[in-house]
C-alpha positions in Angstrom: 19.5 -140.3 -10.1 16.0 -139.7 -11.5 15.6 -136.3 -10.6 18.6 -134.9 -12.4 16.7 -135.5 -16.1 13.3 -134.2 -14.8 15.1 -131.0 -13.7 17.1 -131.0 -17.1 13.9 -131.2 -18.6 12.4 -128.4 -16.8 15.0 -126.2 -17.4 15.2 -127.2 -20.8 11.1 -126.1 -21.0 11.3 -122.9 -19.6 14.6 -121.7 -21.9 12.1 -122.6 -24.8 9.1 -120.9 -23.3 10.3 -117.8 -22.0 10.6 -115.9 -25.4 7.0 -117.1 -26.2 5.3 -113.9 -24.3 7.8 -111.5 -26.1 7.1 -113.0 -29.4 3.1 -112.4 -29.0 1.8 -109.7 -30.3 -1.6 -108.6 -29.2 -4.8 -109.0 -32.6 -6.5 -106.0 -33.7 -9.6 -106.4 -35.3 -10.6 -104.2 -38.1 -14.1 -105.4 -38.9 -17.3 -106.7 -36.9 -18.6 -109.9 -38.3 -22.5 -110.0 -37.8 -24.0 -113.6 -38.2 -27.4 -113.3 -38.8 -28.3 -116.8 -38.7 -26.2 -117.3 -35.3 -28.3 -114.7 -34.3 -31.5 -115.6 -35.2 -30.7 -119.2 -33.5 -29.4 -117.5 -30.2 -32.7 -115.0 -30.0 -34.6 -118.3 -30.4 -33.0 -120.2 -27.6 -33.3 -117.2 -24.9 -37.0 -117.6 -25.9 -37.5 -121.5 -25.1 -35.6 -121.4 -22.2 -38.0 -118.5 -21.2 -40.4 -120.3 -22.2 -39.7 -123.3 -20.2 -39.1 -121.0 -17.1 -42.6 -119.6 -17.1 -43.9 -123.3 -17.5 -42.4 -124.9 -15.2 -44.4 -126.3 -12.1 -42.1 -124.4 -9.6 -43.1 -121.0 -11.3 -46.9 -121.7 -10.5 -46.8 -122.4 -6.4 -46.6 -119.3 -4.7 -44.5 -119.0 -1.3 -46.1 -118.8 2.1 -44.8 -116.0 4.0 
């Protein structure tokens, strides 16, 4: 019978996975890491896709209402 070492397996999964939640403990973090650079990079990507927004040739026809 196939079934009867899937279900083994299964079973045998879950035993192992069960104590897994119990066993986590939630992260505190104690300091705020500021990346400048990151920063820098993201602030300059908001600004080309703005860019690229106000460009665009669907920006410049104005609706008919």
């Amino acid at each position: 019978m196939i079934r009867r070492p899937l279900r083994a397996a299964l079973l045998g999964a879950a035993l192992v996975t069960l104590p897994l939640p119990v066993a986590v403990t939630l992260a505190q973090a104690q300091w705020t890491v500021f990346d400048p650079w990151n920063d820098a990079q993201n602030i300059l990507s908001a600004a080309r896709a703005l860019d690229q927004i106000i460009r665009s040739p669907r920006s410049r026809t104005r609706r008919r209402c």
